[in-house]
C-alpha positions in Angstrom: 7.9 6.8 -0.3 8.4 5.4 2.4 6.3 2.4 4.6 6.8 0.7 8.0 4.7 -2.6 8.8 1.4 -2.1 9.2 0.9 1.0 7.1 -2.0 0.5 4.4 -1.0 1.4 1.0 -3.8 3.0 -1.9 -3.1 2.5 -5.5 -5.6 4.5 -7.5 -6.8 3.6 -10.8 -4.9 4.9 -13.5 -7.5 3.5 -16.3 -11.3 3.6 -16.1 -11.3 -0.2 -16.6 -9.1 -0.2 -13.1 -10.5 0.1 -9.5 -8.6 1.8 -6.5 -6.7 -1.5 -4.7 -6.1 -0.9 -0.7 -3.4 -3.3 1.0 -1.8 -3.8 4.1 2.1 -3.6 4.3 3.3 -6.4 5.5 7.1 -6.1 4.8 9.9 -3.7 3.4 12.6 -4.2 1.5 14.9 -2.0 3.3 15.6 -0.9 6.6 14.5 2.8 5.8 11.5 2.2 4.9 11.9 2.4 0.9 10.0 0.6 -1.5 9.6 -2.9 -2.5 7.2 -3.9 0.1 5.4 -7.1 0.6 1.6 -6.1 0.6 -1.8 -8.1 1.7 -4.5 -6.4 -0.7 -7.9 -6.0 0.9 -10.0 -7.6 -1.4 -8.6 -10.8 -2.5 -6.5 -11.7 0.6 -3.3 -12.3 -1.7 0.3 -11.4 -1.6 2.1 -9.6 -3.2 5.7 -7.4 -3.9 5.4 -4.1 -5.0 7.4 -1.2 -6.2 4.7 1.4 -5.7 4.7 4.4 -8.7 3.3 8.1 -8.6 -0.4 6.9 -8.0 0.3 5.1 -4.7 0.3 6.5 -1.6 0.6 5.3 2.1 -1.4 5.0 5.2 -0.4 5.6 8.5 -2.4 3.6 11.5 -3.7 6.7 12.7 -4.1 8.7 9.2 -6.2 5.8 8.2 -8.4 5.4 11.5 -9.5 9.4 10.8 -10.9 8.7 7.4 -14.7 8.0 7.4 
């Protein structure tokens, strides 16, 4: 996986008690691009490091301005 600055990142649920989370990437961990990455989530406003798993998946700026 791999993130630049900007790029919004989706975690789906993995259990039905779970909701999908949506963030904003605010930093990596490496110069490439790879995972962690320093995330703003949507709906709380908080911060956060992540090493993202299988049901995560990022956003491109222009992927996510094409999705109603």
């Amino acid at each position: 996986m791999i993130a630049h600055v900007g790029d919004r990142i989706v975690i789906e649920a993995t259990h039905l008690s779970e909701t999908r989370r949506v963030g904003v990437v605010t930093a990596v961990g490496h110069a490439d691009g790879a995972p962690p990455y320093r995330v703003r989530w949507l709906d709380d406003g908080r911060t956060t490091l992540i090493f993202p798993g299988a049901e995560a998946r990022i956003e491109h700026p222009a992927e996510a301005a094409r999705t109603p």
